[in-house]
ROFI-229381 format. One record per atom (N, C-alpha, C, O): y, z, x; residue in three letters. Coordinates in steps of 0.05 Angstrom, whole numbers, plus 5000, padded with zeros to 4 digits. Each point is the difference from the previous one (the first is absolute). Example, Ala and Ser with C-alpha at 12.3 -4.5 7.8 and 13.67 -1.06 7.14 Angstrom:
BEGIN
488651565264ALA/502450004982ALA/502450005018ALA/500050135021ALA/502149734972SER/502450015016SER/502250144985SER/502250045010SER/
END
This chain:
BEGIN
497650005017UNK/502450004983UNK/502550005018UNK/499950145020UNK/502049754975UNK/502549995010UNK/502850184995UNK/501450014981UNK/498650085040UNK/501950344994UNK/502749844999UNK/501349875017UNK/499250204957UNK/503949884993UNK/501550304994UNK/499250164983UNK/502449885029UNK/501850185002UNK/503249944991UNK/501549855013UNK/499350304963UNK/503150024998UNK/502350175003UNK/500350154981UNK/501749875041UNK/501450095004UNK/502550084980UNK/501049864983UNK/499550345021UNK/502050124974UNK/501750265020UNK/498950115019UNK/502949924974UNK/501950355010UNK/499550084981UNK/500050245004UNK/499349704968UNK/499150204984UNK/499449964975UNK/501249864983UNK/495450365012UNK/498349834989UNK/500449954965UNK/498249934986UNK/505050125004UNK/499950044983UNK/502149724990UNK/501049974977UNK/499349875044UNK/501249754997UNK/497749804995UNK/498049995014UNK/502449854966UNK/498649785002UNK/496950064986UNK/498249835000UNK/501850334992UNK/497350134987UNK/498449754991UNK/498149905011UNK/503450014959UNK/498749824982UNK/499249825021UNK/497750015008UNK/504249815004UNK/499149735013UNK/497150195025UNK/497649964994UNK/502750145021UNK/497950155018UNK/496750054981UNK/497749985010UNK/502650064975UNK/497749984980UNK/499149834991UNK/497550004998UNK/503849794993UNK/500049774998UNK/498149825014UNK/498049884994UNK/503250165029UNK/498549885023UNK/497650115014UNK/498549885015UNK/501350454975UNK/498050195009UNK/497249874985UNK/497949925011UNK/502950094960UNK/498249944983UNK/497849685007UNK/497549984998UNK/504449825011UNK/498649684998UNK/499550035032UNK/500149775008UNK/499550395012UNK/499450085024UNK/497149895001UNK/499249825014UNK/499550314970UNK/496250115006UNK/498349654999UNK/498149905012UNK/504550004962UNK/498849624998UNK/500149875018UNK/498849785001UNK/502750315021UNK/500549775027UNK/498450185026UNK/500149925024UNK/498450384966UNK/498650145027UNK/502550025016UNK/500449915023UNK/501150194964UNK/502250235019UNK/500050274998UNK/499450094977UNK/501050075040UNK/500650314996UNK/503250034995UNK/501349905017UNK/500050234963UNK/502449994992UNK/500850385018UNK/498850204991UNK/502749825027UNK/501450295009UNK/503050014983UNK/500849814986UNK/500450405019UNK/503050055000UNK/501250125022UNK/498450145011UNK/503349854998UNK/500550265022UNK/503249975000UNK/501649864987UNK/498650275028UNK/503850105008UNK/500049905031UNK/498750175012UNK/502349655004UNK/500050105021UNK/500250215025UNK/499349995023UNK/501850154965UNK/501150295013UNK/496650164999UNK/499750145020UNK/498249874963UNK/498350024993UNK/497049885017UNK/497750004990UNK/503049925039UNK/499149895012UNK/499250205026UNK/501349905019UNK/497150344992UNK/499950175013UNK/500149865025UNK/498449835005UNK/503850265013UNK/500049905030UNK/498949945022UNK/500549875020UNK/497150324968UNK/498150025036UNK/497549834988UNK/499249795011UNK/499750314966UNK/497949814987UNK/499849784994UNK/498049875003UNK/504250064985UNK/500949784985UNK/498849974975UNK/499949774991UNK/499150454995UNK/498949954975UNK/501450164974UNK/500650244999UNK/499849614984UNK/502450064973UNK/499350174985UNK/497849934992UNK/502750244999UNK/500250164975UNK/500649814975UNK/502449974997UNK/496249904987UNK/502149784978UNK/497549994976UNK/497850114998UNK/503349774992UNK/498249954973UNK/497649664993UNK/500749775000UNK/498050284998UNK/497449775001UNK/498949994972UNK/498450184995UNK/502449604979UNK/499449934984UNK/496150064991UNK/498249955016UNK/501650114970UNK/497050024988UNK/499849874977UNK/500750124980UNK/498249565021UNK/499549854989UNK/497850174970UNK/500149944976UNK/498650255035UNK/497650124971UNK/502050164992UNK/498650154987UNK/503149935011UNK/501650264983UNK/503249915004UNK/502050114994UNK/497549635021UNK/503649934989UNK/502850175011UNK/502050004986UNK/497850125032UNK/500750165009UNK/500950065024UNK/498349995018UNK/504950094991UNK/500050015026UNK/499050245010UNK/500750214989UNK/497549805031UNK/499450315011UNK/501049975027UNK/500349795012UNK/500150444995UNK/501350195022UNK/496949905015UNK/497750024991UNK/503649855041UNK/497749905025UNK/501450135023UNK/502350094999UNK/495949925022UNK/501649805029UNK/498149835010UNK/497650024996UNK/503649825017UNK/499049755006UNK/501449825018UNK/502550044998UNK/496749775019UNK/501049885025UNK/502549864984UNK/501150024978UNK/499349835044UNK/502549854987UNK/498649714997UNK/498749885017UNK/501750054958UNK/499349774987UNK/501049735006UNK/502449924999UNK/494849925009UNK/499749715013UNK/503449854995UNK/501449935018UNK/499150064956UNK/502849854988UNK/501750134985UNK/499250114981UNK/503749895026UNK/501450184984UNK/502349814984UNK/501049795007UNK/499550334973UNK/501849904984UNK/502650254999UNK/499950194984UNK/502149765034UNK/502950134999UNK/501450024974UNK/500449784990UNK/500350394998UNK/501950064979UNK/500750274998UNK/499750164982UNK/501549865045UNK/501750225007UNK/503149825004UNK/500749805012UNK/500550414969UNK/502849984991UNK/502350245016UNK/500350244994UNK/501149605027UNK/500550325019UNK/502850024996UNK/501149794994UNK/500450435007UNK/502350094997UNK/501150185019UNK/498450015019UNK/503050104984UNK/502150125030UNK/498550345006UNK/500650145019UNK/497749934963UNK/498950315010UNK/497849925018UNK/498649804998UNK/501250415023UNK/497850145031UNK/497449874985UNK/498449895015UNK/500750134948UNK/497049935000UNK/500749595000UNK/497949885001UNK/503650024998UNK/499149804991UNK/500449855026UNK/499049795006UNK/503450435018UNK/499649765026UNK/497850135014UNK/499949895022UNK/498150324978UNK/497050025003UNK/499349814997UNK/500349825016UNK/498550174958UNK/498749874981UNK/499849655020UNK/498049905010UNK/505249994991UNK/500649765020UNK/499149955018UNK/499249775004UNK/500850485021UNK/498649965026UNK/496450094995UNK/498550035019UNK/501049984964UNK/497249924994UNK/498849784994UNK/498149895010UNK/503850024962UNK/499549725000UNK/499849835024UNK/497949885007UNK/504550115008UNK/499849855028UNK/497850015025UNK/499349845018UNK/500250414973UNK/497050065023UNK/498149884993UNK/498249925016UNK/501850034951UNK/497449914993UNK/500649665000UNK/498049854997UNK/504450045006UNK/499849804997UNK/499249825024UNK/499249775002UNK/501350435014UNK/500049905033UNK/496550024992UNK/499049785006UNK/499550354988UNK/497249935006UNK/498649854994UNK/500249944976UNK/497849925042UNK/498649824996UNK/496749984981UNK/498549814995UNK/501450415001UNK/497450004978UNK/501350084975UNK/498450134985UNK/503849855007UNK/500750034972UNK/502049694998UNK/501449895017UNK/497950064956UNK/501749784990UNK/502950084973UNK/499450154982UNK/502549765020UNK/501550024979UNK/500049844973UNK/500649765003UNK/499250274986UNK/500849704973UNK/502249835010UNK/499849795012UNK/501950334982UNK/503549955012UNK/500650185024UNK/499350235002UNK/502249625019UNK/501750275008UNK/502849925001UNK/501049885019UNK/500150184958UNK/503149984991UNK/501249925010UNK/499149895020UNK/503950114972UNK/502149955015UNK/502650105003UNK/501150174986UNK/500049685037UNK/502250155016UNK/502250144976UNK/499649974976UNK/502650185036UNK/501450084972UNK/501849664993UNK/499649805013UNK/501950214970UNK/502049834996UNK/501049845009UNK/499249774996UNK/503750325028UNK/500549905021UNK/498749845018UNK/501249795005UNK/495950265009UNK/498449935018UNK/499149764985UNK/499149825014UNK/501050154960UNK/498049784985UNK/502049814993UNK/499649764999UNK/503250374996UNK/501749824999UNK/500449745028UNK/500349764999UNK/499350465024UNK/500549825023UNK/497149864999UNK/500049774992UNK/498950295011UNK/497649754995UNK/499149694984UNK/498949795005UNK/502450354973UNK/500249814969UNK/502549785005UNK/500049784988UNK/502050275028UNK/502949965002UNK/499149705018UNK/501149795000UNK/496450305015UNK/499549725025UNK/498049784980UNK/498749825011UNK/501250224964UNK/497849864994UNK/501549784978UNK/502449964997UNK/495749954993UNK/500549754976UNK/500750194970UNK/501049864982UNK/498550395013UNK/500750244985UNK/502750044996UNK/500950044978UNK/500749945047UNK/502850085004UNK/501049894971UNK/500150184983UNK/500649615010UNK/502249934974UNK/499950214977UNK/501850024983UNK/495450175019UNK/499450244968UNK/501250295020UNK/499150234998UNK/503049685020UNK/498850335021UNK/503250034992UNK/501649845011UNK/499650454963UNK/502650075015UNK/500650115015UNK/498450195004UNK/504149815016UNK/501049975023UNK/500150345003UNK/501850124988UNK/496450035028UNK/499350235004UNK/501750095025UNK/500349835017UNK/500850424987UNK/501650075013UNK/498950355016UNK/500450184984UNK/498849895033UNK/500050285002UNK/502050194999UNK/502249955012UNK/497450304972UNK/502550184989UNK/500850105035UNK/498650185009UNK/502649745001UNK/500750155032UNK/502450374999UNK/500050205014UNK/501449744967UNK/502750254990UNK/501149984979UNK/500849784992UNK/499550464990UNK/502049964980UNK/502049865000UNK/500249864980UNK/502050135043UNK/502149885003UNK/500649715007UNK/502149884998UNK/495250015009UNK/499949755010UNK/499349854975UNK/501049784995UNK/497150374988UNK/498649964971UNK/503549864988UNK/501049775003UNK/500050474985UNK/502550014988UNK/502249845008UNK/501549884984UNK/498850125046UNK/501749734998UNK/498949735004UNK/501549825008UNK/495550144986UNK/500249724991UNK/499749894966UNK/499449794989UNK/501550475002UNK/499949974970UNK/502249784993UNK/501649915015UNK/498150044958UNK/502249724997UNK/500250074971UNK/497950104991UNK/504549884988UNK/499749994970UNK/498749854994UNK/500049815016UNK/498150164960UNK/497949814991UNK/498949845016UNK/499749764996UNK/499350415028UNK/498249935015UNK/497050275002UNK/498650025020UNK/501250114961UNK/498150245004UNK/497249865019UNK/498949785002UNK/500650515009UNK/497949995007UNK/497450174994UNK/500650194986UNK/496849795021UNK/498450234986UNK/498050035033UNK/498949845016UNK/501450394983UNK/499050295015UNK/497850094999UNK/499750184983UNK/497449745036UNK/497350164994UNK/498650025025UNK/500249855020UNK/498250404977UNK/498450075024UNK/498749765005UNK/499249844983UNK/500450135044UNK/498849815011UNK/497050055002UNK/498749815010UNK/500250364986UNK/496850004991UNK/499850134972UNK/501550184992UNK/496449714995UNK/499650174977UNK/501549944980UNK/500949774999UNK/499850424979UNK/502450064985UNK/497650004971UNK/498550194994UNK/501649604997UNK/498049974970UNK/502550034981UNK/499850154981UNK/502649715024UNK/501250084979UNK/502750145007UNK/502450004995UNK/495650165022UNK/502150284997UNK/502249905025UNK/500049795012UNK/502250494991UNK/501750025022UNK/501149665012UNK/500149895022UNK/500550024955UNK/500949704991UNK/503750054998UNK/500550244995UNK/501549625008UNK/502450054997UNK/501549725001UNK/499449805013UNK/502750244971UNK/501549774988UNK/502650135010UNK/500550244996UNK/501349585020UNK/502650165016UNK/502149724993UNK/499549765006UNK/502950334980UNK/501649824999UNK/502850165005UNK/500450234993UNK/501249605021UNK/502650025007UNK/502650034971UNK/500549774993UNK/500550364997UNK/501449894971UNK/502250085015UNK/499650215012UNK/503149684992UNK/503050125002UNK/499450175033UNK/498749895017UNK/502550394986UNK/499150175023UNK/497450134992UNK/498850125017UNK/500349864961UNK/498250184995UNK/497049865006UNK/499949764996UNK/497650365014UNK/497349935000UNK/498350104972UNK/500350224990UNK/498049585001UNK/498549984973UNK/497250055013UNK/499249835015UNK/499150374981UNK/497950065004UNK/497550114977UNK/499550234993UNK/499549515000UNK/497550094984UNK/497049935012UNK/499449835017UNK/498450444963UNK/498249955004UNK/497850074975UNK/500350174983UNK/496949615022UNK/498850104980UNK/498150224997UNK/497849985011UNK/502950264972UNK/497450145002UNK/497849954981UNK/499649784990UNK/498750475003UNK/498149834979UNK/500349964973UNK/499349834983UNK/502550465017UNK/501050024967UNK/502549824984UNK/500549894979UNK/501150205056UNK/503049814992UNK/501849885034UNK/499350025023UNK/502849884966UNK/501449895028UNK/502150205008UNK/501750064983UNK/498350065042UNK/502350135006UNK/501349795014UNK/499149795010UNK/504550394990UNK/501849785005UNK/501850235017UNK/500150234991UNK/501349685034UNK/501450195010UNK/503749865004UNK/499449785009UNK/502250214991UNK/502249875013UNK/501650235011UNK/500850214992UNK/499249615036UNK/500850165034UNK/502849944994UNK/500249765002UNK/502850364991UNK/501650065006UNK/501149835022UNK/502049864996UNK/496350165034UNK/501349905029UNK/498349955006UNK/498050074986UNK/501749775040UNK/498049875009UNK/499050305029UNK/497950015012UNK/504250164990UNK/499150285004UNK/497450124992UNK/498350095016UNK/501549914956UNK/498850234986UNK/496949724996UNK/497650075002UNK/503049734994UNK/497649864998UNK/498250005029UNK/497649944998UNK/503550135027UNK/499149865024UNK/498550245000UNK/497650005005UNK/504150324989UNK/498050245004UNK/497549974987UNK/497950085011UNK/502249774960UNK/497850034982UNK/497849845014UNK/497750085001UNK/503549605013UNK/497749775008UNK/499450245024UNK/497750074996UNK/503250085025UNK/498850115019UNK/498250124997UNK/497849945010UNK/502650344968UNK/497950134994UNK/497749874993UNK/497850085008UNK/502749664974UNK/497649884981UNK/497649905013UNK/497749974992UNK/504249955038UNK/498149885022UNK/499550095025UNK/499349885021UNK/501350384973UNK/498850095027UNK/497250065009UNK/499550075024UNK/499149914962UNK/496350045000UNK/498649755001UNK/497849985011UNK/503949784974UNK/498449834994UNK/501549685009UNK/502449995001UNK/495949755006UNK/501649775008UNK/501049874986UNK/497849884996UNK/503650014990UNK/501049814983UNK/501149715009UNK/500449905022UNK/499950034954UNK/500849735004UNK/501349964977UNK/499750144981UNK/502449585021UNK/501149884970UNK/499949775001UNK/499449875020UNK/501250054956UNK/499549694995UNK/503449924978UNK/501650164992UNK/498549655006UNK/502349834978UNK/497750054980UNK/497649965002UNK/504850184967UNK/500050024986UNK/498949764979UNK/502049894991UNK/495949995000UNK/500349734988UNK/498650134958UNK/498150154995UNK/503449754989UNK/499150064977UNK/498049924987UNK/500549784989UNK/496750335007UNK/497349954987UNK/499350134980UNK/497850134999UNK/504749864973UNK/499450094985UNK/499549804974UNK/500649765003UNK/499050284986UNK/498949874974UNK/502349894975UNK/502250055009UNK/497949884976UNK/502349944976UNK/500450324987UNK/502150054987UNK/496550095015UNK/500150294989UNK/500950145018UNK/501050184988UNK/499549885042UNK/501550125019UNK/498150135014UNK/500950175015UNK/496449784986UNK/497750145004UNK/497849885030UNK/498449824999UNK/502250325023UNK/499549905025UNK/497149855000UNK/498750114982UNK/500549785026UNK/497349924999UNK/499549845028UNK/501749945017UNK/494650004982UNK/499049945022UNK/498049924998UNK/498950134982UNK/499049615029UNK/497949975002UNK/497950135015UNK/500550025024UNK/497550074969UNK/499250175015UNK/496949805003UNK/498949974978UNK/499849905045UNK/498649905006UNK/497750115016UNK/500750075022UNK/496749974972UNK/498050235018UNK/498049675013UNK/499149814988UNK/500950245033UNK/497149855016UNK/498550125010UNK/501050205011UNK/496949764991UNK/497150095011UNK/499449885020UNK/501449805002UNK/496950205018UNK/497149795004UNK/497750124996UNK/499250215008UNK/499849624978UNK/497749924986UNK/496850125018UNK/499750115022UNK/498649824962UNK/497250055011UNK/499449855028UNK/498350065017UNK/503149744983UNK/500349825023UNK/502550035028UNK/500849855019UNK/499650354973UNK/502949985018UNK/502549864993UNK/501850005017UNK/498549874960UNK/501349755002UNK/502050194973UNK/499150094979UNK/503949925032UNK/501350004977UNK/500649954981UNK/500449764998UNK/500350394978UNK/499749914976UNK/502450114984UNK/501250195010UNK/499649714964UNK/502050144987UNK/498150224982UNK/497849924992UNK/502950305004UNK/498950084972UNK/501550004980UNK/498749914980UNK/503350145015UNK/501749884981UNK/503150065010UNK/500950085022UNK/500849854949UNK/503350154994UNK/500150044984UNK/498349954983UNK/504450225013UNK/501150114983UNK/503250085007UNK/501050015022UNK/500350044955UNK/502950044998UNK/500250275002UNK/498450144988UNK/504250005032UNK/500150294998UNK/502949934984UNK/501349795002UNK/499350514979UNK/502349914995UNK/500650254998UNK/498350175000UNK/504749905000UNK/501450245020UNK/501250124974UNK/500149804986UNK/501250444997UNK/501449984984UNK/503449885003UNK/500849915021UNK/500750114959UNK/502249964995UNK/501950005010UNK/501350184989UNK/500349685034UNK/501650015017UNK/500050135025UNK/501850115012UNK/495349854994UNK/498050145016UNK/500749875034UNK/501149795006UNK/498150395008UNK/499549855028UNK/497149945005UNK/499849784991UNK/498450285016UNK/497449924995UNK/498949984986UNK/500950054978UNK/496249855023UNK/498549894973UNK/497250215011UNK/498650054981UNK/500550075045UNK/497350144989UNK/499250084986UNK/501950064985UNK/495650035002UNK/499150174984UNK/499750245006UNK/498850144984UNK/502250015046UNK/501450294999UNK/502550075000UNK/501150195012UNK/499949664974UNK/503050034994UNK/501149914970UNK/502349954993UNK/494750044987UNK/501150024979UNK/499249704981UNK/500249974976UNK/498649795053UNK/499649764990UNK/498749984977UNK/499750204985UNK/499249495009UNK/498149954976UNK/498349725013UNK/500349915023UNK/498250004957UNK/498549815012UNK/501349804974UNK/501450084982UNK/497349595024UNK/499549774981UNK/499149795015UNK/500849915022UNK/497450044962UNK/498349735017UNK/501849755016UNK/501949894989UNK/497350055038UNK/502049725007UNK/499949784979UNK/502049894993UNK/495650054996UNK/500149774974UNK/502050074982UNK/501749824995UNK/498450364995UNK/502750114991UNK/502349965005UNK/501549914982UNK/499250125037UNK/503150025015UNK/500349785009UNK/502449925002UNK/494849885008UNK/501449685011UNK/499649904975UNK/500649765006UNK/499150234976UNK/500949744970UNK/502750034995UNK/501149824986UNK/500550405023UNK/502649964992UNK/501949905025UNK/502250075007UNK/496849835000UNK/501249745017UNK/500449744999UNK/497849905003UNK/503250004996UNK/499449605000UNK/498149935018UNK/499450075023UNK/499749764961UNK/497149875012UNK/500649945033UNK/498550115017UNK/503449724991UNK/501149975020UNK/500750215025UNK/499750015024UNK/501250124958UNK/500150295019UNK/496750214996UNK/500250185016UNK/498749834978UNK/497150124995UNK/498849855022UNK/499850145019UNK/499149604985UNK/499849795015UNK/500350085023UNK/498050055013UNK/504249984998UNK/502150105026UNK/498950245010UNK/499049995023UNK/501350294958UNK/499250185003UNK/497550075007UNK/499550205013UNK/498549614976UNK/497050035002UNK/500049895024UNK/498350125014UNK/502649724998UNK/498749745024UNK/501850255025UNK/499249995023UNK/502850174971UNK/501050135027UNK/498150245003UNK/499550135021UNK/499649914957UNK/498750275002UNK/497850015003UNK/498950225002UNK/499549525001UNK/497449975014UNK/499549865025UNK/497949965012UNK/505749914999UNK/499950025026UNK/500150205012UNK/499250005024UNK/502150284964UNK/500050265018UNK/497050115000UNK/498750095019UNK/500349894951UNK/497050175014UNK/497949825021UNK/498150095013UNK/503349594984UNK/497849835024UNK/500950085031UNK/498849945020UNK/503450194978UNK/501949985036UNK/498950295010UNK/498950075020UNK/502150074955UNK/500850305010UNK/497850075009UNK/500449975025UNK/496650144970UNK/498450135019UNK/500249915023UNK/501050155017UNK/498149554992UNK/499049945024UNK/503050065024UNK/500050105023UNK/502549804961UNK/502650125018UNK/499150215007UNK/500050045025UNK/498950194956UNK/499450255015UNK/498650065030UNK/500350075023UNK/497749854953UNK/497750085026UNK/500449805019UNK/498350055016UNK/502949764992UNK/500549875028UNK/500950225021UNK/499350065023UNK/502350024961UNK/501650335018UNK/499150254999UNK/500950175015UNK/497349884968UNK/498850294996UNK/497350054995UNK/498949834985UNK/500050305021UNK/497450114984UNK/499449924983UNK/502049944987UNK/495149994995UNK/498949934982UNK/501350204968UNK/500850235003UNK/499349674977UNK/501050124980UNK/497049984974UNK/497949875000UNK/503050294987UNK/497249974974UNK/502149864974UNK/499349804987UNK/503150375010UNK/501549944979UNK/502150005002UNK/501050075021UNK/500249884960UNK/503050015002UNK/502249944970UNK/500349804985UNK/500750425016UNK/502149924971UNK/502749905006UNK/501450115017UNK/499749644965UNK/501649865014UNK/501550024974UNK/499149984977UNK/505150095035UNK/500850104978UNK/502949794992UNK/502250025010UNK/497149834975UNK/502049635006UNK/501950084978UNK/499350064977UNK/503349935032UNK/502350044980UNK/500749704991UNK/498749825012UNK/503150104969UNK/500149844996UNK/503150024980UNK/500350134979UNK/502249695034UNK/502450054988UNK/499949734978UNK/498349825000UNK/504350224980UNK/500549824983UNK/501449715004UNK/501549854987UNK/497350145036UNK/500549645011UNK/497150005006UNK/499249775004UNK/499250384997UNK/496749815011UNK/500350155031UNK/498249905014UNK/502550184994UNK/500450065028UNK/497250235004UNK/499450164982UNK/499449815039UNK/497750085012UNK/500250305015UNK/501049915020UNK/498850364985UNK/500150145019UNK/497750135003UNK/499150064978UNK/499250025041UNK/498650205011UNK/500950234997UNK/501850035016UNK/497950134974UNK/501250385002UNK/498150105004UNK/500250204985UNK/497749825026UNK/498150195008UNK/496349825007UNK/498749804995UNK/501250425016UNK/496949785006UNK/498550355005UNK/501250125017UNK/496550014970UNK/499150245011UNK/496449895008UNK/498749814993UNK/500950375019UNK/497649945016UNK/497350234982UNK/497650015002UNK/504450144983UNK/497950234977UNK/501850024976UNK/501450184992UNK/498049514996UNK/500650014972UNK/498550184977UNK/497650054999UNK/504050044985UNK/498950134970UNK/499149664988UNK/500349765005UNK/498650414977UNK/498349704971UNK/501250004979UNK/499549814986UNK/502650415002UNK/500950014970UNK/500749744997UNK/498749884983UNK/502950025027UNK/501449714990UNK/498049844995UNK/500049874979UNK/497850105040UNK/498349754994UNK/497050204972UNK/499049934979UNK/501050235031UNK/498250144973UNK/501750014970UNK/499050004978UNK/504450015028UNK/500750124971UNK/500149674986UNK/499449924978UNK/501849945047UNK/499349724979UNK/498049775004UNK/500549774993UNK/497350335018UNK/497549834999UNK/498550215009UNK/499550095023UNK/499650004948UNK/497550205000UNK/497449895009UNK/498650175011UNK/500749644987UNK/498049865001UNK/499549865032UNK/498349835005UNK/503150265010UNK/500549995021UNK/497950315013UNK/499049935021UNK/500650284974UNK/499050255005UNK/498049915017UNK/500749915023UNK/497150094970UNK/498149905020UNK/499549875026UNK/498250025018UNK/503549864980UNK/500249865026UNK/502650165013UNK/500949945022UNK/499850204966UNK/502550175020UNK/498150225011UNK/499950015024UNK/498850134964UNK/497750125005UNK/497850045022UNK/499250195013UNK/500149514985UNK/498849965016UNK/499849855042UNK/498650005020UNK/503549914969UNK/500949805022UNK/500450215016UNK/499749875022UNK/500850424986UNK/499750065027UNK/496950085002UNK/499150035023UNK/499749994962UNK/497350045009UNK/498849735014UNK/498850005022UNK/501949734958UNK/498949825008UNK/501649835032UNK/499149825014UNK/502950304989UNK/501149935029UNK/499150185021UNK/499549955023UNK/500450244967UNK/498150255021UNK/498049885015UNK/500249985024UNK/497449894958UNK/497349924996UNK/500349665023UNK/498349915015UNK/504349984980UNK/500949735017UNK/499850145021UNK/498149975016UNK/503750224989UNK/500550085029UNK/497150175020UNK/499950065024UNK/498149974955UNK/499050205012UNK/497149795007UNK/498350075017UNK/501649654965UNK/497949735002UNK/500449965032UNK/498550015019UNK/505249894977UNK/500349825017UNK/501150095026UNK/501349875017UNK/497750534983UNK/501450075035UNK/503249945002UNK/500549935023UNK/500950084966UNK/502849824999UNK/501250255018UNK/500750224991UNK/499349695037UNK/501750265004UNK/503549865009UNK/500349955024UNK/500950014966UNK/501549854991UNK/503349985028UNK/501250215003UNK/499349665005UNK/502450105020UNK/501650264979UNK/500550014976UNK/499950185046UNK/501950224982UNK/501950085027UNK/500550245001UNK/500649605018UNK/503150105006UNK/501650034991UNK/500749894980UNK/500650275031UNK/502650144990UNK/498650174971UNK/501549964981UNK/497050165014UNK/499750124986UNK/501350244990UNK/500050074977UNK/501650125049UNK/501350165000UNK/502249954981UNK/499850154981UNK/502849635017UNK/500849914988UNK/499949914961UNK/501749914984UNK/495050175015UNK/500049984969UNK/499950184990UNK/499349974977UNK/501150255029UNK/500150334987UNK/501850074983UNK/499550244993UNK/502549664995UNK/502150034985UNK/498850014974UNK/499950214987UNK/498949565004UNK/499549884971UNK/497350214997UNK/498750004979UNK/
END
């Protein structure tokens, strides 16, 4: 049997989908674990974690080596457990008798410069690193806003919309329930706020471009790929995120909703539908292999395509450990094969020895 192991900081994230996959495990002769990385004893190397029991359905409390192939979906944030948690991942990635599904990618920035050298560039907006408050603020311009986000991570969150009005700075953001809105007086009292906001964490901004809807409602394509039983990438589907009401983002931890893309592209002109379809399946034909020319092997990837009211194209995000709501809430019928496909890529990698180039791996720890 083939030991598949999933990584988590904690085991109370991700439950449903982890079961999921625990359950259709036993059909392909896999052993399904859980563990924490931190959970990994130092001198032994053997885990304290949880090992699925196919007769009673059940996770039980094991230990057990570290498992042939791992699937990452550790989600890390600025506390002592999660940059642990990091330099574990990295130890294990460096080793040569374990395989990854994916091993992610760089934060933001780093992917920006990569993406920026390729045939990709025309969907890439023009990404900037946050260097100082003051440097931030005077390249502000009236109705020229810009928007403000950690350069790894985010899901939504710690997202910011900064515009210049008169002397004063306009600062909103979305939370889950509602939008706070701040206006800075002086460009004083704003520069203290950007200092504090970023002193832990890296940022970046981008030009402001509007992707909202005829109702005022931010939205986004949200696109998931796989590869397949074969190695060979695949779409599994889309879906529309849509943000509330004069919203800055569209996730679904900030309050989003779902509706099918068949939905949302009929109200287009045929002409423009046309357009939209033929650019958006040149990005999912370019975008992996651009990747991986430069990085490590990937398993998946959620790709997050804004789209303004001229037809205009953007990339806003690309994650390397997509969620499924969008593609489950509007193609249910899709389940199964979301399901399954890391078992059945496991089972590719574990046929065909794939020990796959992984330099620079250090580098994909962010996502």
């Amino acid at each position: 049997m083939l030991s598949f192991g999933i990584m988590t900081l904690n085991k109370q994230n991700e439950q449903p989908y982890f079961m999921e996959l625990a359950k259709r495990a036993n059909e392909f002769h896999i052993n399904c674990y859980r563990f924490i990385p931190s959970d990994i004893h130092p001198i032994t190397e053997k885990i304290t974690g949880d090992f699925y029991n196919h007769s009673t359905g059940v996770w039980e409390s094991a230990e057990f080596t570290v498992p042939e192939i791992l699937y990452d979906r550790c989600f890390y944030g600025n506390d002592s457990h999660s940059k642990q948690c990091m330099s574990i991942v990295n130890w294990l990635k460096a080793r040569n008798d374990i395989q990854f599904l994916g091993y992610g990618l760089p934060n933001k920035l780093e992917l920006y410069e990569i993406l920026s050298c390729t045939n990709i560039s025309p969907y890439l907006l023009k990404t900037t690193p946050f260097t100082g408050a003051d440097r931030f603020i005077g390249s502000l311009l009236p109705d020229h806003p810009f928007i403000l986000k950690p350069a790894s991570g985010s899901q939504g969150q710690g997202i910011y919309y900064i515009e210049k009005t008169g002397k004063n700075i306009l600062v909103k953001t979305d939370k889950k329930n509602a939008q706070v809105t701040r206006n800075f007086e002086s460009a004083e009292k704003a520069a203290g706020w950007l200092n504090n906001l970023t002193a832990k964490r890296q940022y970046l901004f981008q030009p402001y471009v509007n992707l909202s809807n005829k109702e005022e409602q931010p939205f986004d394509i949200r696109i998931l790929l796989q590869k397949d039983r074969n190695g060979t990438w695949k779409e599994l589907g889309r879906g529309i995120r849509t943000g509330r009401n004069g919203g800055i983002v569209s996730n679904l931890s900030t309050g989003g909703s779902n509706i099918s893309f068949e939905d949302w592209i009929t109200e287009y002109p045929s002409s423009l539908r046309s357009f939209l379809c033929d650019e958006l399946n040149d990005i999912i034909d370019t975008l992996p292999a651009a990747l991986e020319r430069k990085l490590p092997p990937l398993f998946e990837m959620g790709i997050d395509i804004g789209v303004e009211n001229n037809g205009s194209i953007w990339i806003l995000d690309i994650n390397s450990k997509p969620g499924r709501k969008t593609i489950l809430n509007s193609q249910p019928e899709k389940k199964e094969e979301l399901f399954t496909a890391p078992l059945l890529y496991a089972k590719f990698l574990s046929a065909n020895n794939e020990m796959e180039r992984r330099t620079n791996h250090a580098k994909t720890i962010s996502n």
